[in-house]
N, C-alpha and C positions, 0 to 999 in steps of 0.2 A: 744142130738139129735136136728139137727133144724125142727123152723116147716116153713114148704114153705107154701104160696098158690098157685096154679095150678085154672089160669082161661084158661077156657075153650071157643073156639070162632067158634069152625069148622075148615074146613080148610081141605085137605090132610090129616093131622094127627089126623083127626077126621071121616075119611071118609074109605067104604067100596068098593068094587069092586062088581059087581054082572053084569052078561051076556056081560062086555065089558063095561058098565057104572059106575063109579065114582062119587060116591053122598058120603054128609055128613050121617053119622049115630050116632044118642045119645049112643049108648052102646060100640065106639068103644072111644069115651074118657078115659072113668073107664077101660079100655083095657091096654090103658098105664103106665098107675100107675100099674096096675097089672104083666104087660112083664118087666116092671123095676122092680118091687121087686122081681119075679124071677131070673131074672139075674144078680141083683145089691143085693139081699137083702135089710132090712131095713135100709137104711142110712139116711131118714129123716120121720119128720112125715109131710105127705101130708092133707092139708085142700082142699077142690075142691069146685068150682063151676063152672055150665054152663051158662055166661050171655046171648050168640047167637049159632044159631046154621047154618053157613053160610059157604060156600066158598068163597074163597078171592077176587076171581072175581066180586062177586054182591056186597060187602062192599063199604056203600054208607056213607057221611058226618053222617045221622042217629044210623051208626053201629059205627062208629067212638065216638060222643057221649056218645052215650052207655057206653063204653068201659073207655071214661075217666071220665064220672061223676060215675060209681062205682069205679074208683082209687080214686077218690075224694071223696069214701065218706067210705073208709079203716081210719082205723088208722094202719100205717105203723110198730108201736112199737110192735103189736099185733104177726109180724112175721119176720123171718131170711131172705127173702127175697119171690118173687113173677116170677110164671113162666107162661107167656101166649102164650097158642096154639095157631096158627095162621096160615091160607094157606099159598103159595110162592110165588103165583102171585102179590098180593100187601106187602108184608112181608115190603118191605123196605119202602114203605108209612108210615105205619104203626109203626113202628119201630121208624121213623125221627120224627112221632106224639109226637108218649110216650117221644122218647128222649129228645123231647123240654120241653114237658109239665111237665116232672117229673122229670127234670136235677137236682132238689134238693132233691131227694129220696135220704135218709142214708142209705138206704138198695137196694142190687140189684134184679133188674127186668131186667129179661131175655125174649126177644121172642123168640117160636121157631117153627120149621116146619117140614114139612117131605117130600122128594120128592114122595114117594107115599103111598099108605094104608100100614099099618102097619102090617098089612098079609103076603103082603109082602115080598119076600127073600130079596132083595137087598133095603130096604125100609130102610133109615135113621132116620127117625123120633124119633127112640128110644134112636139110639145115640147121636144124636142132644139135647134131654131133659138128656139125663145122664149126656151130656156136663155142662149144667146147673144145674143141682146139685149137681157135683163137686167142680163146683165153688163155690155154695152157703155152701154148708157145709163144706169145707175147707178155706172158707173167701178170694178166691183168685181174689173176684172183687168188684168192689164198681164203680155202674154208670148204667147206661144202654145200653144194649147186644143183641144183634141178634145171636142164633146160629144156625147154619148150614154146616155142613160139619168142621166149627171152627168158633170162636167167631169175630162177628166184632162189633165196639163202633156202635150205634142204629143210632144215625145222619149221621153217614157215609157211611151205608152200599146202595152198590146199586143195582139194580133188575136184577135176575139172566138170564145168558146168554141161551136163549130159546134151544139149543142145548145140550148143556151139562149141564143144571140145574144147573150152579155154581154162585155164589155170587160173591163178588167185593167188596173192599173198596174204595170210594173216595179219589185221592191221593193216596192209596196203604197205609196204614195206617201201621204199624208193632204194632200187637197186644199187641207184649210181652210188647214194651216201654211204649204203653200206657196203658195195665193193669197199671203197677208201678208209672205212672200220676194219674190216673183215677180220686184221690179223687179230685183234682184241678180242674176239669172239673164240680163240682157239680155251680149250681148256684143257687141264688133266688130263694126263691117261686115266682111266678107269684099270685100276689093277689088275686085270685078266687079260688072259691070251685065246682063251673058247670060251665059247657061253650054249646053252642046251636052255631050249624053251620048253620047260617042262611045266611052267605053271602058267595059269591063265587069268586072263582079265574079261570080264563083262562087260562089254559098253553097251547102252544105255540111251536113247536119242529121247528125250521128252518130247511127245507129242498129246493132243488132247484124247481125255478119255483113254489114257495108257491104263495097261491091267498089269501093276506090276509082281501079282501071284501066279502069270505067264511064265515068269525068266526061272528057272532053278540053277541054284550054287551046286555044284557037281565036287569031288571032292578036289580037283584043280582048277577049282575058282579062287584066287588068292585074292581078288580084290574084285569090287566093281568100279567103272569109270561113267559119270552120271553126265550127259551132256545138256545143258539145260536150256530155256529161251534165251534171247538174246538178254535182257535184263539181269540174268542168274537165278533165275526163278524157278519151280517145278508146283503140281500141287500139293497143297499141303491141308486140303479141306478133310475134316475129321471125320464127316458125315462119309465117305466114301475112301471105303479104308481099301479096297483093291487098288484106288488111285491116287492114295497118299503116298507118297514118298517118305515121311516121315517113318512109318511104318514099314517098310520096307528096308527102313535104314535098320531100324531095330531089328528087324528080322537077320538081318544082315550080322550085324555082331552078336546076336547068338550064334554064329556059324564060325565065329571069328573071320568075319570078312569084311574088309574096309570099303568105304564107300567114299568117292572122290569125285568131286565137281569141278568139271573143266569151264575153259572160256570165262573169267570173271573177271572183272574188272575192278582195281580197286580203288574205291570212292566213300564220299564222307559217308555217304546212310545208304543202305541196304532196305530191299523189301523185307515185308514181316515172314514174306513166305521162305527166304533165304535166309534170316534171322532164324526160323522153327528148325532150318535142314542143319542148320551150322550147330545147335543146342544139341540137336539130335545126335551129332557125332558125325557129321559127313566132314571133308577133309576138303578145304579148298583149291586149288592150283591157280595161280593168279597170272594172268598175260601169257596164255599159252594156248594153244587151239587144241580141239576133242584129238588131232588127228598126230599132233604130236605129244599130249599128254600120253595116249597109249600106249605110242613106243615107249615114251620111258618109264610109265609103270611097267609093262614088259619087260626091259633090262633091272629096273628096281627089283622086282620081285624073284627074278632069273639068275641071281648074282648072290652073295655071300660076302662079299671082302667090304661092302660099304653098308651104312645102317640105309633103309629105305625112306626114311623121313631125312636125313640126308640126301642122299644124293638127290631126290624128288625139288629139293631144296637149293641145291646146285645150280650154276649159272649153265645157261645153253651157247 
């Protein structure tokens, strides 16, 4: 029988319903283990703990932290693999974190969620964690996992469609090919054992008529992260300089602060307008989503032991 660990963070799948409000509850963790062995019976043995008890929405660089100096301080030999409850609303933040930080786990670590309390009729949470221990005790994955509704690789997945509660893979990922990849995807350790979020990143969602004399560099703004249209593009019209990006970017390294363009794709020719942002000094990141670029500017800029145009550089 394996044994999982099951961390515990809050979230939906740790939360109650009571008069129309939706709050986390400590008693409804041990809940799950418990609705699983009934309908699953024993198929693993479960170790637990509660490091936070939050919703997804208030997890701040602090609860992040948390979350990865007790992975840091497991010894992973100890178990068949590792399952963390997590809310939906930042699920894929969080997911892109771990994926980075522990891409050299031999053992799978799954996050998971539940669109709502597990009370619930229509509440997936349960099936979502069984999804996860199928896989662990039948050895059908090796990497890191997001599940919900079905499994997506943790760097890829992106944040659910506020309509219908559904997930996304970056690029459309097909799960099954890359189950059967998976192990090739492990990388490095990243040289540390804690990491403290002390510096920050900007992000950035280009929309029309952006005023980018809105955002201020603070003295823990180490970088900005520019999320752009779907093409790579932002504006770069000179006649309006609150809305140029170009401008902005200079503005930007007078502060000494880098400015990085996620989601790009790379192809024979480029617009003019991402031709202007690229002269300007912005920094591209090529095949990667806004949502997992962040975490890893986040670990990039949070770290010391690797150069950050390295590891930025790095395979995921």
């Amino acid at each position: 029988m394996k044994n999982i660990l099951v961390i515990f963070t809050g979230g939906t799948i740790g939360s109650t319903e009571s008069n129309g409000i939706i709050n986390v509850d400590q008693q409804n963790n041990y809940k799950l283990i418990s609705l699983f062995e009934q309908k699953y019976g024993k198929k693993a043995q479960f170790q637990t703990i509660e490091i936070m008890q939050v919703l997804s929405e208030n997890i701040t660089a602090t609860h992040w932290e948390t979350l990865c100096n007790y992975l840091f301080s497991l010894n992973f030999a100890d178990y068949n693999g590792i399952i963390i409850t997590h809310g939906s609303d930042t699920l894929a933040f969080t997911s892109a974190l771990i994926g980075l930080m522990f891409a050299h786990s031999e053992i799978p670590i799954f996050l998971v969620a539940s669109n709502k309390p597990l009370d619930s009729d229509d509440a997936n949470g349960l099936d979502n964690f069984a999804l996860a221990v199928d896989h662990i005790a039948h050895n059908k994955a090796s990497g890191i996992f997001t599940a919900f509704d079905q499994l997506y690789p943790a760097t890829k997945v992106m944040p659910a469609d506020s309509c219908l509660d559904r997930f996304s893979s970056y690029g459309n990922i097909n799960i099954d090919e890359f189950l059967k990849k998976s192990p090739i995807h492990r990388t490095p350790k990243l040289p540390i054992d804690r990491i403290t979020f002390n510096n920050e990143i900007l992000m950035i969602y280009g929309y029309p008529n952006i005023n980018f004399s809105a955002f201020r560099l603070t003295d823990k703004t180490h970088a900005v992260l520019y999320v752009p249209y779907h093409s790579g593009t932002a504006c770069c019209d000179s006649n309006n300089p609150d809305q140029n990006l170009t401008d902005f970017i200079t503005k930007c390294k007078s502060h000494g602060v880098t400015v990085y363009i996620s989601n790009l794709k790379r192809t024979k020719s480029v617009y003019v307008t991402l031709d202007k942002l690229l002269k300007a000094g912005a920094i591209p990141l090529f095949d990667i989503s806004e949502v997992c670029a962040y975490a890893k500017l986040m670990i990039a800029y949070n770290q010391n032991v690797v150069r950050v145009d390295e590891y930025l550089n790095s395979e995921m």
